[in-house]
C-alpha positions as CSV (number, residue, x, y, z in Angstrom):
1,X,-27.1,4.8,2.5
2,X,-24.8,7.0,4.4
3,X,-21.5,8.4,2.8
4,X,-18.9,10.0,4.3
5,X,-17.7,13.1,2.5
6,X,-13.8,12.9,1.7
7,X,-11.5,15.9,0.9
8,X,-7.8,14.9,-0.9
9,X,-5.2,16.3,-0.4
10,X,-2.7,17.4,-3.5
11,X,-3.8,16.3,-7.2
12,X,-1.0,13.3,-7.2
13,X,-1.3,11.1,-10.3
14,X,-2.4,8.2,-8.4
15,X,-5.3,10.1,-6.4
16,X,-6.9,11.6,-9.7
17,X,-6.4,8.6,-12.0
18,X,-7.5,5.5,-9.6
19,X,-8.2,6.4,-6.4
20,X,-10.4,9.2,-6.0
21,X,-12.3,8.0,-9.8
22,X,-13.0,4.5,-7.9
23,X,-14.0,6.5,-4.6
24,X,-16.7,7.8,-6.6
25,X,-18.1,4.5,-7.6
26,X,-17.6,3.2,-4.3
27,X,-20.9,2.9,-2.3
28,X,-19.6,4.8,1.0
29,X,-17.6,8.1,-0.2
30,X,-18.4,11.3,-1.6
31,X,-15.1,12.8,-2.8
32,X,-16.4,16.3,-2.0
33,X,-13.0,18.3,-1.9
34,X,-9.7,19.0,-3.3
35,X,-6.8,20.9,-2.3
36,X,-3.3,22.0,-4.1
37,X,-1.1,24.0,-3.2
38,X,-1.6,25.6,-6.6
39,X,-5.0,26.8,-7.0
40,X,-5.4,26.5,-10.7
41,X,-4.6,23.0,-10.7
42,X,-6.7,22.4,-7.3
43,X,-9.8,23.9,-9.4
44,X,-8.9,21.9,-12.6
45,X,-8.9,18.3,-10.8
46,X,-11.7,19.8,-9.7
47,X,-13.3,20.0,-12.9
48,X,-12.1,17.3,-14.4
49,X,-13.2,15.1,-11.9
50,X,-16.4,16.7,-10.7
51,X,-15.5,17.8,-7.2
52,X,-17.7,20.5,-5.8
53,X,-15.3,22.0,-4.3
54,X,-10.9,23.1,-4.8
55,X,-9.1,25.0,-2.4
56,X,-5.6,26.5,-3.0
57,X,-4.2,25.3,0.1
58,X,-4.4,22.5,2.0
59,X,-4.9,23.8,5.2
60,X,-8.2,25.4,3.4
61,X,-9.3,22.4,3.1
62,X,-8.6,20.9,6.8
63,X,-10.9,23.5,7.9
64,X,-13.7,22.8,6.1
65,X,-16.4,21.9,8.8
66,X,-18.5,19.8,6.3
67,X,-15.5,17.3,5.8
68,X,-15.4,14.3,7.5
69,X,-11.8,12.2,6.3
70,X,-9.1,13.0,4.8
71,X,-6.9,10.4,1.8
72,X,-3.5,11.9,1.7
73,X,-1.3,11.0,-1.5
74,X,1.2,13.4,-1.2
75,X,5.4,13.1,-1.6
76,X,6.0,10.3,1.1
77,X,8.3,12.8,2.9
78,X,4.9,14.9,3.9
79,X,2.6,11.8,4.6
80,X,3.9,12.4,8.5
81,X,3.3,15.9,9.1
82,X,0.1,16.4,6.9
83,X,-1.6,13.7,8.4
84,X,-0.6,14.6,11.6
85,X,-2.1,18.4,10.5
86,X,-5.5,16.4,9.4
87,X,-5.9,14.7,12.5
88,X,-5.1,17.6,14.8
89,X,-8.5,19.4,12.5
90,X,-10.3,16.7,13.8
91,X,-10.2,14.6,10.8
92,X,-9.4,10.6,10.2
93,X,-6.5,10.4,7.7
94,X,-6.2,7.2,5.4
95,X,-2.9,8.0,3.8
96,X,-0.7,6.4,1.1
97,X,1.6,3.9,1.7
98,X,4.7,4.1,3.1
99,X,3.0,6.4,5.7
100,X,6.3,7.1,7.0
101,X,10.1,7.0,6.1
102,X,10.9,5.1,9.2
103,X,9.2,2.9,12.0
104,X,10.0,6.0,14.7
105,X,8.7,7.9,12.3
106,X,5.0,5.8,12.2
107,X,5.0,5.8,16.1
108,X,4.5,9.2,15.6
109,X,1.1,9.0,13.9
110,X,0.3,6.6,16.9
111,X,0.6,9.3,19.1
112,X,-1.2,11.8,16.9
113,X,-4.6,9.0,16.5
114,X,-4.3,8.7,20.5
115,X,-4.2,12.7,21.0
116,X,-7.0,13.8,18.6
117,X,-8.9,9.9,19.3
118,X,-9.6,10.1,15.2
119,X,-8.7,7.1,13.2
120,X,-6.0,6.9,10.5
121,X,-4.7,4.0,8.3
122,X,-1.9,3.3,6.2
123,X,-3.4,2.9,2.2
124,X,-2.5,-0.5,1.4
125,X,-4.9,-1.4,-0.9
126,X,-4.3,-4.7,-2.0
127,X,-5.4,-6.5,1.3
128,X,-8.9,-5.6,-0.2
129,X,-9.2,-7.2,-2.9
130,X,-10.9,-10.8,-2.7
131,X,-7.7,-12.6,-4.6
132,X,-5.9,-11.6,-1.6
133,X,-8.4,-12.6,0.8
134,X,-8.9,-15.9,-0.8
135,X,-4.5,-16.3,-1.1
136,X,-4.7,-15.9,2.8
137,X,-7.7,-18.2,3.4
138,X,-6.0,-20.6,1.6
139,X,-2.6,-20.2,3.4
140,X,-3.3,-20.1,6.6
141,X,-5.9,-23.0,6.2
142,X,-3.6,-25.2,4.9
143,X,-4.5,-26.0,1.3
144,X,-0.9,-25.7,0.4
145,X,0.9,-27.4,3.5
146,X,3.0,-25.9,5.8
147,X,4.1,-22.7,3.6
148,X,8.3,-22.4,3.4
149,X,8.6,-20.1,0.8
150,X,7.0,-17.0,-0.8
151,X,8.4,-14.8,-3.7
152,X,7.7,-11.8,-5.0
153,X,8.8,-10.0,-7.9
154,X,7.5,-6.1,-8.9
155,X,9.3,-3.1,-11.2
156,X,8.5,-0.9,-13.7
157,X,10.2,1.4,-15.7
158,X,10.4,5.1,-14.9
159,X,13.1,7.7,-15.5
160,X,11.5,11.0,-15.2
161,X,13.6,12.9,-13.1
162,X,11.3,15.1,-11.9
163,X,9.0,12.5,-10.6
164,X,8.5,12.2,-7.0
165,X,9.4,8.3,-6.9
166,X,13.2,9.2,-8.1
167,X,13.7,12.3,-5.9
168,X,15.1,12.0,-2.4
169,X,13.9,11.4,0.5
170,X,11.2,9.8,0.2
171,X,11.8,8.2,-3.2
172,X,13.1,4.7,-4.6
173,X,11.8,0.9,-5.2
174,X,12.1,-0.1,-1.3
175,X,9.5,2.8,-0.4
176,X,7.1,2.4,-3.7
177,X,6.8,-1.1,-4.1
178,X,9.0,-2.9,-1.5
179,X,7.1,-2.2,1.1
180,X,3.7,-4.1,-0.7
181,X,6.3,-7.8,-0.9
182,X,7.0,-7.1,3.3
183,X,3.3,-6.1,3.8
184,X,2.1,-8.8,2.1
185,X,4.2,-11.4,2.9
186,X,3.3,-10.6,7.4
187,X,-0.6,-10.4,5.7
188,X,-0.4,-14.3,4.3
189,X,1.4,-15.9,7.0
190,X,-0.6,-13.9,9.6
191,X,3.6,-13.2,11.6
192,X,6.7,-10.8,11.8
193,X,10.2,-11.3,10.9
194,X,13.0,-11.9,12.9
195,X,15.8,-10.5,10.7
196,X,16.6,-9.8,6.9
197,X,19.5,-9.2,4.1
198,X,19.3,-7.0,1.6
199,X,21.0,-5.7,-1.2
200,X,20.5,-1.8,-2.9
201,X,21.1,-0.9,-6.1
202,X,21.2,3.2,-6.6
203,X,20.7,5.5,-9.4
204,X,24.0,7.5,-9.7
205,X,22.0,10.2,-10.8
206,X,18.8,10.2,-8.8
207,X,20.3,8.6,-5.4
208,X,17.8,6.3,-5.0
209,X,17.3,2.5,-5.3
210,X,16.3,1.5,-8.0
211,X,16.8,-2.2,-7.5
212,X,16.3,-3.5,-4.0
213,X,16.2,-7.1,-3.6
214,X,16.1,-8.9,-0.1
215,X,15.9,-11.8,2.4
216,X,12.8,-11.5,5.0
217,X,13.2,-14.5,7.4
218,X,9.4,-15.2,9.3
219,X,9.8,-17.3,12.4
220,X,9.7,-21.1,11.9
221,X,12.3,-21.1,8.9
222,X,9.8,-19.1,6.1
223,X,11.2,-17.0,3.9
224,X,10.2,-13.9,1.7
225,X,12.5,-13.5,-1.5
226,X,11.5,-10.0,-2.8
227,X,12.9,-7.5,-6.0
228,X,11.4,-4.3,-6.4
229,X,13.1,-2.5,-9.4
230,X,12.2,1.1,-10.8
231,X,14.4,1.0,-13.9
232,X,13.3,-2.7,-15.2
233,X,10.5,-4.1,-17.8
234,X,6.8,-3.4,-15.4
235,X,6.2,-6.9,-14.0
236,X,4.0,-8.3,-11.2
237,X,4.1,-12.1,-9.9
238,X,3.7,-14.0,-6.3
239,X,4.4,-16.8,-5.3
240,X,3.9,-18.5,-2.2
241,X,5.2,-22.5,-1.8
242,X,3.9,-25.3,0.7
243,X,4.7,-28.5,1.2
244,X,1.6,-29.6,-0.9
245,X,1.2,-26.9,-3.7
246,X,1.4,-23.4,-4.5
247,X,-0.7,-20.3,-4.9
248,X,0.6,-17.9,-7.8
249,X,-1.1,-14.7,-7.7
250,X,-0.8,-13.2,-11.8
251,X,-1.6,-9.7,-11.7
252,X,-0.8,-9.0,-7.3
253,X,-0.5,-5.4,-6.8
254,X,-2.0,-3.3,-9.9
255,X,-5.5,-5.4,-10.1
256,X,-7.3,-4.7,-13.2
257,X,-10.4,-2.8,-12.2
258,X,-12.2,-4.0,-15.2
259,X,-11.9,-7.6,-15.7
260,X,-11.6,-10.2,-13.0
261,X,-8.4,-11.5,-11.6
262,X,-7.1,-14.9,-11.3
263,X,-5.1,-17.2,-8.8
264,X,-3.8,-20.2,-9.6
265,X,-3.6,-23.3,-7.2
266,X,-1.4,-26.1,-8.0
267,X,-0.5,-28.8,-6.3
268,X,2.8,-29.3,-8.0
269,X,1.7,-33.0,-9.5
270,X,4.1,-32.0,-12.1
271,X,6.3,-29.3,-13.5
272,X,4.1,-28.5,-16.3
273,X,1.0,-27.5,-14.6
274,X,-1.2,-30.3,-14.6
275,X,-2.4,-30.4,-10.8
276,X,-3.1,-27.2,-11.7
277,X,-6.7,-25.0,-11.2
278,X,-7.8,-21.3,-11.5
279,X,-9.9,-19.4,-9.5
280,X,-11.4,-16.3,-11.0
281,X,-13.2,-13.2,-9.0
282,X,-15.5,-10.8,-10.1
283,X,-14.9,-7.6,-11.6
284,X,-13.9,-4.9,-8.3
285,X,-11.7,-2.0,-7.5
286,X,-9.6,-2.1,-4.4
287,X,-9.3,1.2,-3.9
288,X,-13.3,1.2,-4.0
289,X,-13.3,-1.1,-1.2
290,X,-10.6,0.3,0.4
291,X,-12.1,3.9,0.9
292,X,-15.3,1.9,1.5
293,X,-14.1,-0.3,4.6
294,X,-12.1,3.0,5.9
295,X,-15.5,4.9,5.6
296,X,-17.3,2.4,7.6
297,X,-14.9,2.4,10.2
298,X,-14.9,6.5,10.4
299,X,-19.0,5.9,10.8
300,X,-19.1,3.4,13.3
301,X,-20.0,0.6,11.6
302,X,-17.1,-1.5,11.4
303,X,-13.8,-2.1,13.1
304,X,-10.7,-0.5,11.3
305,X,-8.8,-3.8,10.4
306,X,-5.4,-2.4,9.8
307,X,-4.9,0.6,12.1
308,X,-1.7,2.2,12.0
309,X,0.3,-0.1,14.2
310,X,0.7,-2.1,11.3
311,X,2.4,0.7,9.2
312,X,5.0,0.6,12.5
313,X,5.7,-2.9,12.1
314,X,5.8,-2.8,8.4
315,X,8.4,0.3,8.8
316,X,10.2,-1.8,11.0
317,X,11.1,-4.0,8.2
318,X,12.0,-1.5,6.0
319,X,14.1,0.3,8.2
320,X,16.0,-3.3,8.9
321,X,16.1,-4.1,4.9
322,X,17.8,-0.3,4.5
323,X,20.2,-1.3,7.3
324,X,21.3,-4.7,6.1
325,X,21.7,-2.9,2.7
326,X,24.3,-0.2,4.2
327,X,26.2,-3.5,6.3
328,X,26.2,-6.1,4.3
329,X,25.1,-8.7,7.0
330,X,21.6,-9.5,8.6
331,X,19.9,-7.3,10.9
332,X,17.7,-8.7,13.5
333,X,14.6,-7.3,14.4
């Protein structure tokens, strides 16, 4: 079976701890390169890791005629231009989320995928994972009724300064983990919003949010309710609410990669839980599938399903959520 060789770019915590370690169990990627701009620690992920190959820059590593995509997981500030340097070498870019700062921003990497005509996708792994596919199924089938309401809650607790997630520009809870309630909430209900409220809460020190909590309004009277804290107890819960039931997803964004996740379906005969059922799905890791189905679509064997319009209209939201945040009022879309 075919696999298409991958080169990383930077040794970010998140590419050598899950992403690239479930690339390599994945059936369709060969991690085959890594770049820093610190050789030592290029050639120790390297090691570590098994990677045949480290190079001390990462434009070493764009021009290395063997490989075939790039997964960028740098500082969200450099997600822009380094993707835009991958796909000018000729090389399809799936890169982290957010893979911008702003929607105009995105629009950018539009024009860069129609100039060079390679592909490149915004990293959102979680619309890979089967309890996510099954959530949607069930939505927008109908199991639940007519859905009004979904809520999301997601924080953890992190106060290194030096760490890229409390550093301007790019850093803060709307950027790391925001973006996954607005991405998934447009994912389940299969629409855009119209307008949202929001309300920031910044780190006097650091200068970024570190509580962001807002109002997404979809067309039709739905609503997302979303926090996303960086300085609170790590928690993970959805929630979406029909007129017939609800779907709780336990563990939505950080999916265990070994043991299976659960959803629960209720259908709210009474408060304690007794219309109540679980699904369970096998054992899987979504960044696995995720570098899989991105690999597939670089060789031509499957559609890319989220291409990067959908990091423009994600951005969109973001950009609206920061702008009722500075106002105090709702911004329309």
């Amino acid at each position: 079976m075919r696999k298409v060789k991958w080169g990383v770019l930077g040794v970010a915590k998140i590419a050598t701890e899950k992403v690239i370690p479930a690339m390599q169990r994945a059936q369709r990627c060969d991690i085959a390169a890594i770049a820093s701009r610190d050789d030592s620690r290029a050639r120790e992920a390297a090691n570590q890791l098994g990677i045949g190959r480290a190079y001390g820059s990462y434009e070493a590593l764009l021009a290395d005629p063997e490989i075939e995509a790039i997964y960028n997981p740098l500082p969200n500030e450099l997600h822009v231009p380094w993707s835009i340097k991958a796909l000018e070498a000729g090389k399809p870019v799936l890169c982290e989320k957010p893979a911008a700062l702003t929607a105009e921003e995105a629009r950018t990497l539009v024009a860069a995928r129609d100039r060079s005509g390679k592909l490149v996708a915004e990293a959102f792994m979680v619309r890979y994972h089967p309890q996510w596919r099954r959530a949607r199924e069930l939505v927008q089938s109908g199991v639940i009724g007519r859905v009004g309401a979904i809520q999301t809650f997601f924080s953890y607790h992190l106060l290194d300064p030096d760490n890229v997630r409390n550093r301007p520009p790019g850093g803060g809870g709307l950027y790391d983990i925001g973006c996954y309630a607005v991405a998934t909430a447009r994912y389940l209900l299969g629409a855009e919003p119209t307008r949202v409220a929001a309300s920031l809460e910044r780190d006097p020190a650091f200068g970024v949010d570190r509580l962001a909590s807002g109002i997404v309004a979809f067309p039709g009277g739905r609503h997302l309710t979303f926090s996303a804290a960086t300085q609170l107890a790590p928690h993970q819960r959805v929630t979406v609410v029909g007129e017939a039931g609800r779907i709780e997803i336990l563990v939505p964004f950080n999916a265990l990669p070994d043991r299976p996740m659960r959803i629960v379906i209720d259908d709210g005969a009474d408060l304690m839980g007794a219309g109540a059922r679980v699904e369970e799905f096998p054992v899987c890791d979504q960044y696995g599938l995720q570098g899989d189905a991105f690999s597939r679509a670089v060789l031509g064997e499957a559609p890319l399903e989220f291409p990067i319009e959908d990091a423009v209209l994600n951005m969109r939201v973001i950009d609206a959520l920061f702008g009722a945040a500075e106002s105090g009022m709702w911004q329309a879309l």
